[in-house]
C-alpha positions in Angstrom: 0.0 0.0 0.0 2.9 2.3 0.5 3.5 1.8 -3.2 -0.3 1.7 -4.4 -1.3 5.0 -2.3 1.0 7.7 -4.3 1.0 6.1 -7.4 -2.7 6.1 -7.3 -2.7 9.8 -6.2 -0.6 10.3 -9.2 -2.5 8.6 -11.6 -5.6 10.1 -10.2 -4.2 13.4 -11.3 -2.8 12.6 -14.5 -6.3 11.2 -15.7 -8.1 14.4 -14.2 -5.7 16.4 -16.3 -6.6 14.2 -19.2 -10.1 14.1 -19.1 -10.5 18.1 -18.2 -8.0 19.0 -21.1 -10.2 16.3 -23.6 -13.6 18.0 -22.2 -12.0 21.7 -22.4 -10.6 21.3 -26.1 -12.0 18.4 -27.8 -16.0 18.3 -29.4 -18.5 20.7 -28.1 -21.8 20.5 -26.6 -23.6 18.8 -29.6 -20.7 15.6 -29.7 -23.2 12.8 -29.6 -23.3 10.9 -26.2 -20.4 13.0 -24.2 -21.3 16.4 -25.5 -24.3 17.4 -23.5 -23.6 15.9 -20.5 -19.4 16.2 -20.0 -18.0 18.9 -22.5 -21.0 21.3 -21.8 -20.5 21.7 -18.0 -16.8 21.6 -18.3 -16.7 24.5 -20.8 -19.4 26.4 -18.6 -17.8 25.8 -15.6 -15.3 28.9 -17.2 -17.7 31.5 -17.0 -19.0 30.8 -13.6 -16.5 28.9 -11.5 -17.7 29.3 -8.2 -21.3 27.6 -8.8 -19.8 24.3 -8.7 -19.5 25.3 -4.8 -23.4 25.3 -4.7 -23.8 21.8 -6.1 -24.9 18.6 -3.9 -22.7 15.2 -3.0 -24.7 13.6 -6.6 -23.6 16.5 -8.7 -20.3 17.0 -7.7 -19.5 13.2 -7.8 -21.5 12.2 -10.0 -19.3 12.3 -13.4 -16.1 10.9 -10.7 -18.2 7.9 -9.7 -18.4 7.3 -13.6 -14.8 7.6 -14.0 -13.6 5.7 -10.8 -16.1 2.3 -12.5 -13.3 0.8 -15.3 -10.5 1.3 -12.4 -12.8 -0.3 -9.8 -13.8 -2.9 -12.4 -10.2 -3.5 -13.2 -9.1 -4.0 -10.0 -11.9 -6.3 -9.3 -10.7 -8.9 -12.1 -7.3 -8.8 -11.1 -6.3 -12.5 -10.2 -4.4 -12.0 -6.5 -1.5 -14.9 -7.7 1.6 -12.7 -6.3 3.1 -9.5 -5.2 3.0 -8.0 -8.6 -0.8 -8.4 -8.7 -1.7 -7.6 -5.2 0.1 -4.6 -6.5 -1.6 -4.2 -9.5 -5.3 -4.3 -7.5 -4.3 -2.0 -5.2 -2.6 0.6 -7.5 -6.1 0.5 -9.6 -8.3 0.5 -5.9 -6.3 3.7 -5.3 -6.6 5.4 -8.2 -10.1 4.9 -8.2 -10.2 6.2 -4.5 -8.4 9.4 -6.2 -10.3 9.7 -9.1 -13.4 9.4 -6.6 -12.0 12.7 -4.7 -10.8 14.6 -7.5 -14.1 16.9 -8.2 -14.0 17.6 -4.2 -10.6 18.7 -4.4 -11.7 20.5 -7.5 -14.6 21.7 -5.6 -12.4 23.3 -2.6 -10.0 24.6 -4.8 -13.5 26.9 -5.8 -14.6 27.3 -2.2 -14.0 30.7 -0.1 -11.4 29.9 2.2 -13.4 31.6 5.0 -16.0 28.4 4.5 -13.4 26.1 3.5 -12.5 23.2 6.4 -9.2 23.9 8.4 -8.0 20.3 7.6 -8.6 21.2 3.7 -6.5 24.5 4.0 -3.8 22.5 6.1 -3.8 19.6 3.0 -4.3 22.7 0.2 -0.8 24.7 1.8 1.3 21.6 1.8 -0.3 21.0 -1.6 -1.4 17.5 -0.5 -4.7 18.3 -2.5 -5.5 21.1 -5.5 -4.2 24.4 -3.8 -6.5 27.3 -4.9 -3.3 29.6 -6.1 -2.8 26.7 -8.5 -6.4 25.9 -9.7 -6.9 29.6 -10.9 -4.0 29.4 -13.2 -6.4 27.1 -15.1 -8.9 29.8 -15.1 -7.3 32.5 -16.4 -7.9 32.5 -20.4 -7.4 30.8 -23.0 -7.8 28.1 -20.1 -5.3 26.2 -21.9 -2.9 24.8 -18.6 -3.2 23.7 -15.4 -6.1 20.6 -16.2 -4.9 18.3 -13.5 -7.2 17.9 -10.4 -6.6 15.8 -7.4 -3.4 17.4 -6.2 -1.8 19.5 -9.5 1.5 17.9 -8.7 1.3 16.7 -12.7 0.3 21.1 -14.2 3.6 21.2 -14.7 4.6 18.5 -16.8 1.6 17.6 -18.2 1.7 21.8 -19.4 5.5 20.8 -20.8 3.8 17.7 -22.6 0.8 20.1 -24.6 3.0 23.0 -25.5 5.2 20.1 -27.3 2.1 18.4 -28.6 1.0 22.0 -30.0 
């Protein structure tokens, strides 16, 4: 687990800096089956970023619960023979735990810090989880860096890896 934990953190972020860059940049609202219900809030979320701090447990974890399935699936089918597929199940359980939190780090990353939770600023200054400073990089236009989500220990390499993909 000492293994699993911050790879799965990692990987967490990585695939929130993915998916947000695909959503941002990729299709638009009309895409068939993704458009209406993934790129459409993700673009919107630009022009009123704070609102996702008004939405419920479903609507804020709704579209992570989707993502965390395949990982949760994965690690469900993994036969536990030996070390390197205890491994492999608990580096796919923790990335799904990630990918589960990512859209509430996201969310408190949105949050005044007045209404914010002591333990969250404590884990947001030692950039455990999505500091705020970091987060509003993304929204600052063209909103073309800073995608990753669970902890932004990835903005800056995954930022190197578009500019050369550009």
């Amino acid at each position: 687990m000492l293994l699993a934990v911050p790879f799965g953190w990692l990987a967490s972020d990585f695939l929130s800096g993915l998916v947000h860059w695909a959503f941002d940049s990729l299709g638009n609202a009309s895409t068939p089956v993704i458009g209406r219900s993934f790129i459409r809030p993700f673009r919107a979320h630009h022009a009123e970023p704070e609102e996702m701090t008004r939405h419920d447990f479903v609507e804020t974890h709704g579209s992570s619960c989707f993502a965390a399935l395949p990982l949760l699936a994965g690690a469900g089918v993994v036969p536990l023979q030996g070390w390197p597929e205890i491994l492999a199940q608990a580096a796919l359980l923790c990335t799904a735990l990630g990918a589960l939190a990512t859209n509430q780090c996201h969310k408190w990353a949105h949050m005044d810090e007045a209404v914010t939770p002591r333990l969250v600023l404590w884990a947001q200054r030692r950039r455990l989880i999505l500091p705020r400073e970091q987060h509003r990089l993304h929204h600052t236009p063209p909103f073309d860096t800073h995608f990753c989500m669970s902890s932004g220990w990835l903005n800056t390499p995954f930022n190197a890896l578009l500019r050369a993909w550009r």
